[in-house]
C-alpha positions, 0 to 999 in steps of 0.5 A, spaced: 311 367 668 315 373 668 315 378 675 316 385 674 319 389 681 322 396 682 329 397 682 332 404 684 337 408 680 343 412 681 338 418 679 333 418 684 328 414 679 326 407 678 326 402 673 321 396 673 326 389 672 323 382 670 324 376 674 323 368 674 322 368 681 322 374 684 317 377 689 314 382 684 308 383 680 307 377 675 307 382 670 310 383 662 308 389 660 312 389 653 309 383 652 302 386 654 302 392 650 304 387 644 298 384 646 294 388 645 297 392 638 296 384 635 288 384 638 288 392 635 290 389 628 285 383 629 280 388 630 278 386 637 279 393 640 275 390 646 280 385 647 286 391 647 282 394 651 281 389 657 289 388 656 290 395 657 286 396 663 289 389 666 296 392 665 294 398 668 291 395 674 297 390 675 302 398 674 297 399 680 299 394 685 306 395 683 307 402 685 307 403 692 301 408 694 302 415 695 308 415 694 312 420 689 315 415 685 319 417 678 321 412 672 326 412 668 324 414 662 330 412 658 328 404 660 324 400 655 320 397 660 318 402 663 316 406 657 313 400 655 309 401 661 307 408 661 305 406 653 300 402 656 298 406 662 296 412 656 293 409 651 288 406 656 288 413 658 285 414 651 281 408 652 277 411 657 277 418 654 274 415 649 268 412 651 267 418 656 270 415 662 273 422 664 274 420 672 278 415 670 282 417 664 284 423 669 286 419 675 291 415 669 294 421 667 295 425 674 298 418 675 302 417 668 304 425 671 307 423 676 311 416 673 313 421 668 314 428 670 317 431 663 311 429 659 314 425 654 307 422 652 303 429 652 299 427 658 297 433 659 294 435 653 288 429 654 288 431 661 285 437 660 280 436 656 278 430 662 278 437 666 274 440 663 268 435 662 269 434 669 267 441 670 274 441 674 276 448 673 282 449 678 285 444 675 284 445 668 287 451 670 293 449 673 295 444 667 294 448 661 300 451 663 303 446 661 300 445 655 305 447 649 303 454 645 304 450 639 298 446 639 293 447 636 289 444 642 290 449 647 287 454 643 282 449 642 281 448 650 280 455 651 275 456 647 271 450 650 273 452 657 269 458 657 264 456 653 263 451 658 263 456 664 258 462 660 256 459 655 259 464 649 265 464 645 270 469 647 272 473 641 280 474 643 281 467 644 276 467 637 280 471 633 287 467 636 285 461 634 282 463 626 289 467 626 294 462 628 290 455 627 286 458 621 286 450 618 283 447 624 278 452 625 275 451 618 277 444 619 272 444 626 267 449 622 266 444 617 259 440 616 264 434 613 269 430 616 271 424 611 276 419 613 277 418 606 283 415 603 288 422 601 287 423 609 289 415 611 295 416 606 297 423 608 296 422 615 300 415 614 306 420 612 312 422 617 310 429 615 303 429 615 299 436 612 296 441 616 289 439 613 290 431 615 292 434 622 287 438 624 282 432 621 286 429 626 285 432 631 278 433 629 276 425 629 280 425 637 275 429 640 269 428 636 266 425 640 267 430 645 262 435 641 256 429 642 257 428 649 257 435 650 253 438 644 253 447 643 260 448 643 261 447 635 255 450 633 257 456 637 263 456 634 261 455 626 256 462 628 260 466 633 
């Protein structure tokens, strides 16, 4: 069994190493995120859940606590590391552990401080269904202006603070994101296969995007019901 360390960089980061006899984690993150991709395939997701989140734990016991500690995002195990630790992120996100997935993105933040995987995006979203307004305010400022996301949190933000749609943030939204707002106004969502087949494609259309976009947090509008229906009557 393959043991995982830290080694530190000339640059100040670090980078995880295996070893056969060394003194780390007994741990192969790439061969866990494999893993858990063939157990997706084979359509046991709970199965590449449970990978993921051991992955996490075994990430855990390999960066020291409290300590500011970046890794090279340049190397593969590290990447393949990282990977994990987001879409485990995701798998929690999904099932509505927000305390959790946010407590794995600050840390995936702290290993990647560039956001090579958009982190701060889904940890957004995790602060507002926390209702942890201060630091969804911190970190939206790092979500880019590009995504449609961002207008989507600022309206679900304040929607989740007073109850009412802001008409600016609104009118921002209908302008600039006009396909994701008839996208989340409409009574019908269907994975169909035009959507399947174009969202495949490395140019996907803006309509399968923000379908995309529509399925990612869907189950966001059922925990947390009112915000959609706002949004069609506003």
């Amino acid at each position: 069994m393959k043991r995982a360390e830290l080694r530190p960089t000339p640059d100040n980061t670090f980078r995880i190493i295996y070893t056969q006899d060394g003194t780390g984690i007994p741990c192969d993150f790439g061969e866990a995120l494999g893993r858990s991709q063939s157990q997706e395939e084979q359509g046991d997701i709970q199965g590449a859940c449970n990978t993921r989140f051991e992955a996490f734990q075994q990430l855990m016991e390999l960066i020291p606590d409290s300590t500011d500690m970046e890794l090279d995002w340049e190397d593969d195990n590290n990447r393949d590391a990282m990977l994990l630790l987001s879409f485990s992120a995701i798998d929690h996100f999904l099932i509505g552990d927000f305390e959790m997935c946010a407590a794995m993105l600050e840390m995936l933040l702290e290993l990647d401080p560039e956001d090579h995987l958009d982190a701060s995006k889904r940890l957004a979203y995790a602060y507002v269904a926390l209702e942890d307004y201060d630091s969804f305010d911190e970190v939206i400022n790092d979500v880019s202006d590009k995504y449609a996301d961002k207008e989507l949190l600022a309206l679900w933000s304040e929607f989740r603070r007073s109850g009412t749609i802001p008409p600016g943030e609104l009118r921002h939204f209908k302008k600039n994101f006009s396909t994701y707002y008839d996208e989340f106004t409409s009574e019908e969502h269907p994975v169909d296969e035009p959507y399947l087949a174009d969202i495949e494609k490395d140019r996907p259309s803006k309509e399968s995007l923000a379908r995309e976009l529509w399925l990612q947090t869907e189950h966001l509008w059922k925990i947390f019901p009112g915000f959609i229906e706002a949004l069609r009557s506003a």
